[in-house]
N, C-alpha and C positions, 0 to 999 in steps of 0.2 A: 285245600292246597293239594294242587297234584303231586305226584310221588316218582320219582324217575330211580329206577333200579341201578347199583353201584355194587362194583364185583371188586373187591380187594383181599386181599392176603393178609393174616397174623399169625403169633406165633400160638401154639396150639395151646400153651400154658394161658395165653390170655382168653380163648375161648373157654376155657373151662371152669376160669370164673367169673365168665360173664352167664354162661349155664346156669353157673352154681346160684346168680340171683335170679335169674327166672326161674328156676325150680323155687327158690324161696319163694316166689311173687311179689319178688322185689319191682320187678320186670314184667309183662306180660308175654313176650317175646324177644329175640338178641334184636331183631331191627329197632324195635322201641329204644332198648338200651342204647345204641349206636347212635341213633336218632339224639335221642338225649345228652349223648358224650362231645357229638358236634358240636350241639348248641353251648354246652357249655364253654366247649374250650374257645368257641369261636366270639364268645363273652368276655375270656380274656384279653381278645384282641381286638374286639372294637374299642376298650375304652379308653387304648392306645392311638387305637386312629383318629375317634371322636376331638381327642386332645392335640392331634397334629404332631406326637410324638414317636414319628416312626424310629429313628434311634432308638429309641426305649423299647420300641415293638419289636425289633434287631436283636436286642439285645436279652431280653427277654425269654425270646426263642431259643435262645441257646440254653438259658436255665430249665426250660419246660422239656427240653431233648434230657436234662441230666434226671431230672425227676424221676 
């Protein structure tokens, strides 16, 4: 799979403990990590689409923004 570079912004509090698991070797690197946080989150939202329940994907979203 190719790999296309993506420049975005956090807040500094969350890079530090995403550090904090690649020092553990939770992680190999923060792009691993990131990598990994897409895929999941984007898990929560196909199985909203899969089911044709966009409502529910709507709605949903706004829960994942309070988390």
């Amino acid at each position: 799979m190719s790999m296309i570079p993506v420049s975005f912004k956090i807040p500094k509090q969350i890079l530090e403990r995403v550090d904090q698991l690649v020092r553990l070797g939770i992680y190999s690197s923060r792009s691993e990590f990131f990598r990994d946080a897409i895929r999941l989150h984007l898990q929560r939202f196909e199985k909203y689409i899969r089911k044709g329940e966009l409502d529910q994907l709507v709605e949903n979203r706004i829960v994942f923004e309070e988390e």
